[in-house]
N, C-alpha and C positions, 0 to 999 in steps of 0.2 A: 198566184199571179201568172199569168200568160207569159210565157218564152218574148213578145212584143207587147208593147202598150206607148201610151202618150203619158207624160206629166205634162199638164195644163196649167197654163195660167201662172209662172210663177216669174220671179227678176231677179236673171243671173247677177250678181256682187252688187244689187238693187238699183240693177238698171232697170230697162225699159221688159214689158213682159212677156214672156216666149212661151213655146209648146217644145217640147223637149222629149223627142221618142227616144224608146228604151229598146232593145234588141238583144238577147242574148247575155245580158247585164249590161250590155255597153250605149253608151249615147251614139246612135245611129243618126240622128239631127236635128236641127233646132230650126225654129221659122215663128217668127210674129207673131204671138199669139191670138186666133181665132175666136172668136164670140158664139159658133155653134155650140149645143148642148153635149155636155160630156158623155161619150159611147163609153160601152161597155166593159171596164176593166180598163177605163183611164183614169190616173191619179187627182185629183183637185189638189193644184197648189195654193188654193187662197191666197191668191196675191200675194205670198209670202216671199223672201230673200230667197234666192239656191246658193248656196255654196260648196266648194268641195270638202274634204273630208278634214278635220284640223289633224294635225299633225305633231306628233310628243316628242319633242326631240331628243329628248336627253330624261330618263327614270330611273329608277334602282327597286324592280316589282320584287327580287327576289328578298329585298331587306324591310320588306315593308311591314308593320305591325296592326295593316288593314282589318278591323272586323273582330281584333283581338279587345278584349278588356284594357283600358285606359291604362298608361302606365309613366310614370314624372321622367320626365329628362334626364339623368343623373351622369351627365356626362360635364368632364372639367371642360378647363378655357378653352385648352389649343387642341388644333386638326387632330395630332397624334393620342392626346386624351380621347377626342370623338371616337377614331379607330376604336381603343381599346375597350372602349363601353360599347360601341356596337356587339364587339366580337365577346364581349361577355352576354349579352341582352339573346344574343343569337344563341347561344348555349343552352341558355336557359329555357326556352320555346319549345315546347311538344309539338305545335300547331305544323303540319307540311308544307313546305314552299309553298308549294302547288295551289293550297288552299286559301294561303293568305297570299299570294301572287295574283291568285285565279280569281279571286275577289277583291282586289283592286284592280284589276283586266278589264272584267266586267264593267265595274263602276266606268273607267277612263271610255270602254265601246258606246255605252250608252249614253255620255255625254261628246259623244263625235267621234273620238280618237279612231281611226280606222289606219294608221299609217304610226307606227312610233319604231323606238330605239333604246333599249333595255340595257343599262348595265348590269354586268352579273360577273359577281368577286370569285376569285379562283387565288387559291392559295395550300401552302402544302397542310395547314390545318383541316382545310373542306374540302382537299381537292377535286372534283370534278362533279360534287354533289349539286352545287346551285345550278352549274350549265346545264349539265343532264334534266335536272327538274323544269328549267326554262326552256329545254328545248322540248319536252315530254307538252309542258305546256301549250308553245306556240302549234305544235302539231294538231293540238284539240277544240284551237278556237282559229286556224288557219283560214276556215271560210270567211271568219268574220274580220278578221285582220291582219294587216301584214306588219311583222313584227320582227326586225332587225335584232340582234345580238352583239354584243360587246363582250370580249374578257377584259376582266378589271381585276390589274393585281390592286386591290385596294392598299395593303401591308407591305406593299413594296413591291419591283421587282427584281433586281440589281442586289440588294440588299437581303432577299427573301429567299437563300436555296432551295432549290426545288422549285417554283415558280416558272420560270421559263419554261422548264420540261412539259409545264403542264400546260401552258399559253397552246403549247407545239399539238397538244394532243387535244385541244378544243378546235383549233383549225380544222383536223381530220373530221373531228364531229358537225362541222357544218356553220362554226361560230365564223359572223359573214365581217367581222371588224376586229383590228388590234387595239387596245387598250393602252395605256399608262396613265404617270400621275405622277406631278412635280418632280422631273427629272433631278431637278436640287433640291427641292427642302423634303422630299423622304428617302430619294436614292443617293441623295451625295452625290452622285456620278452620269452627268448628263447625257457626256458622249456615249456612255455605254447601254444607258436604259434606250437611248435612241437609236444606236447601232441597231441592237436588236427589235425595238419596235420596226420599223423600215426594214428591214433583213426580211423579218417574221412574214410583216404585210407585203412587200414585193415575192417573197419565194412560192406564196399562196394566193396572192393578186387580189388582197382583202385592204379594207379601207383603214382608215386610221382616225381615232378620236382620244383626244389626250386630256386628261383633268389639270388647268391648272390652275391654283390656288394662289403660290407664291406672288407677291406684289413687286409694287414700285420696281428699279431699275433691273434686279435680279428677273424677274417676270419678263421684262419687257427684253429682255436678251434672252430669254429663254422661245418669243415666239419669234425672234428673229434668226435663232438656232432650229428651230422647227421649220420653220421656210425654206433653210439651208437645204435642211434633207428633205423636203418636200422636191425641190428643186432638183438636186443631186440621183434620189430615186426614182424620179417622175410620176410623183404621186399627185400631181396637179388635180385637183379637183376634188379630191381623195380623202382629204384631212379636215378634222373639224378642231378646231380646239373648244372645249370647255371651260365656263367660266372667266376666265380671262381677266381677272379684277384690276390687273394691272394696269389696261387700255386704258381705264377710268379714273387712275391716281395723278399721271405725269400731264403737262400741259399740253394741248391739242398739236400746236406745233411740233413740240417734241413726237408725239405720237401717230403722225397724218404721214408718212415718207413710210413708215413700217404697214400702215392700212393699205396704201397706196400696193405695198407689195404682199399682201394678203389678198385683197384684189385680183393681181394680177395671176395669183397664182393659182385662185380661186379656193383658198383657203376659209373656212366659214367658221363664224362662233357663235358658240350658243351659248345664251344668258338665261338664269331662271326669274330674273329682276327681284335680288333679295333686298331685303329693306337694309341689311347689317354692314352694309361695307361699299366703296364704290365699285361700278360696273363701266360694261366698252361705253361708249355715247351713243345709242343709237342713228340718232338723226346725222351724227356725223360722219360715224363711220358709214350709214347709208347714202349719200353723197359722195361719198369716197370709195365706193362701188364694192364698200367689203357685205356679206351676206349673214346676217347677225340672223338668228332664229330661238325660239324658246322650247323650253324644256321645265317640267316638276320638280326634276331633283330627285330625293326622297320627299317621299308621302307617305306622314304619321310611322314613323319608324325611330330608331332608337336617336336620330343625327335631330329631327322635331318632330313635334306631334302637328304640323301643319298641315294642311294642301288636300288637294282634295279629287284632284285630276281633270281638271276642267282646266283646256287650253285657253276658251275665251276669258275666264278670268286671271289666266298668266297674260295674257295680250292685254287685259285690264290694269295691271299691276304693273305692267311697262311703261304702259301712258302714263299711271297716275306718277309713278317713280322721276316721269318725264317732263309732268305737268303738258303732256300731248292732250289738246283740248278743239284744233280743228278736224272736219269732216278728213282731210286730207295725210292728216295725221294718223288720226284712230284707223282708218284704213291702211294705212302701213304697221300700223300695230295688229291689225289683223292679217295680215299679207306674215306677220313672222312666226304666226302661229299656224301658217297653212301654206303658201306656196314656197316661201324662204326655208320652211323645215321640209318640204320633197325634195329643194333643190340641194342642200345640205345633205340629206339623205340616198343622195344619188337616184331619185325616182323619176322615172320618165313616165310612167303609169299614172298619172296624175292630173287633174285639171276638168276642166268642164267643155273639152272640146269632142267635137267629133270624134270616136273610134275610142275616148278611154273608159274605163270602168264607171258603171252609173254607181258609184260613191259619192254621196254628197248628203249637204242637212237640207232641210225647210228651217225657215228661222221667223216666227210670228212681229217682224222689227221694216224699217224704214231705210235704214242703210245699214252700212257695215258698221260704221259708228254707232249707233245704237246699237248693235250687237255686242261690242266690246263693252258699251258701259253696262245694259243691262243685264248680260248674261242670261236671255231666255231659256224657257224651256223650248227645247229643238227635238226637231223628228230627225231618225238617222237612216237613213238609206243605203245598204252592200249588197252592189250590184241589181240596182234598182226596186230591193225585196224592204219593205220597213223592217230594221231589228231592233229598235229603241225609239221612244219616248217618253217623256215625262219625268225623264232620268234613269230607267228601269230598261233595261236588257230585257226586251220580249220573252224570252226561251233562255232560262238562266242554265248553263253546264255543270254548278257546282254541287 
């Protein structure tokens, strides 16, 4: 492809149809679409959707069982049984991060994902084995996507000796977010796993995303503790919570004065829209100016053998979880699998305007509601070069 070109003929968020020059990678400008014959090394949109790039919010590539031989569930009821079946499953594996990382990577590029956020477990068992190998990663597929990091004391932190030390020495390495995970129901000790998360992320100027699990009123004092030090550290903007079940147990009144300061603080949650439990309200907390965004989770790994890394259908599975069934809808359900997870992700690099990265899909659909219920097959575009369709990674790395 030419350093310049035109994409033709297409309708940005299936509006009305533009010409959309490409420069450099970047969108240099848009105008009306024209009816002259396509020159030389310009794209044909086929009247198709443009959108930009979906957005993974929230994964776990380095626990994933991708590509591996089928293997049953064999984990008990609770959170803490999960942990220790992962951390047995992972033992057992010959297979390299890398490879079964690299190959769920792949799969997430070629269905859109050009923009996500990896969690990756660090503990004095593995210590600094998974970062190292996700950061070895993200360095080899860097052209094609930009791929944020997390440490995640999955086993604790507070409770985990050795653990912090290591949190401390992934910051040196490059790791761009602090981690944690139910300050009470695995650390027993709130103030202290927060101290240090907040300590950790202001001493290093890194963001903050917290796993939380814990429900009903315990839950819900735990993210009004997390606002505290949002607030106190000036981490405003900064912090995502994960999961968040609890938003989705107490009654909306109860719950709307605490959005209201999630909001304010610019506090954002990511939901995976699991079928097993309840979740934030979407449509309410989005009226209430809080920034809900989606994420996989784990995909096909020792926690379920689910998922498949395809954002439009987590944006499918929000609706449906939602019963969201108008046009106005389903495009806010697609808005959380792409502009609410850049904005979560702290990405200004983002969007379909003049001067940012030509990242975006073609999408063979009518509006963005159709996109969410049908899940097409989508063409993917980084910085304006096709790297994927039909599901398949053009040029596979592995």
């Amino acid at each position: 492809m030419n350093d310049s070109c035109w994409l033709r003929n297409v309708r940005p968020y299936g509006g009305a149809a533009e010409d959309i020059r490409i420069e450099a990678g970047r969108i240099a400008e848009r105008r009306p679409a024209i009816a002259s014959p396509l020159a030389a090394g310009d794209i044909d949109g086929r009247n198709q959707v443009l959108t930009p790039a979906l957005v993974e919010s929230h994964v776990h590539l380095d626990k994933t069982l991708w590509g591996q031989p089928w293997r049953s569930n064999s984990a008990g009821p609770t959170l803490k049984d999960y942990i220790a079946n992962e951390r047995q499953v992972l033992r057992e594996i010959d297979t390299p991060i890398a490879q079964r990382a690299g190959a769920l990577l792949e799969n997430c590029i070629a269905r859109g994902s050009l923009r996500m956020r990896c969690h990756v477990d660090i503990d004095p068992e593995f210590g600094l084995r998974h970062v190292e190998a996700m950061l070895q990663l993200r360095e080899r597929y860097r052209d094609l996507i930009d791929l944020q990091l997390v440490v995640f004391p999955q086993t604790g932190l507070i409770s985990r000796p050795g653990t912090a030390e290591l949190m401390r020495e992934a910051m040196g390495l490059g790791v761009e977010n602090v981690g944690g995970l139910d300050p009470c129901g695995i650390d027993n000790d709130p103030i202290a796993q927060l101290d240090f998360v907040f300590d950790l992320a202001r001493e290093h100027n890194r963001g903050i995303d917290i796993h939380l699990h814990d429900k009903g009123e315990l839950g819900l004092w735990q993210i009004a503790l997390i606002a505290d030090y949002t607030e106190r550290f000036q981490r405003q903007g900064r912090v995502m919570i994960s999961h968040a079940y609890c938003l989705g147990m107490e009654p909306w009144a109860r719950v709307l004065p605490l959005a209201e300061r999630l909001a304010a603080l610019g506090i954002s949650l990511m939901s995976s829209a699991p079928a097993d439990c309840p979740i934030p309200p979407f449509l309410a907390l989005q009226q209430a100016g809080v920034n809900l965004c989606l994420g996989s989770d784990g995909i096909r790994d020792a926690w379920s053998p689910m998922g498949n890394g395809d954002m439009l259908e987590r944006a499918m599975l929000l609706a449906f979880r939602f019963d969201l069934n108008k046009d106005e809808q389903l495009a806010a359900a697609f808005d959380a699998a792409t502009v609410n997870g850049a904005r979560a992700l702290g990405l200004d690099d983002y969007g379909l305007a003049v001067g940012q990265p030509a990242d975006f899909l073609l999408l063979p659909v009518q509006t963005l509601g159709e996109a969410v219920v049908a899940r097409p097959q989508r063409q993917v575009y980084r910085a304006g070069k096709l790297i994927a369709e039909h599901g398949r990674l053009l040029e596979s790395r592995l």
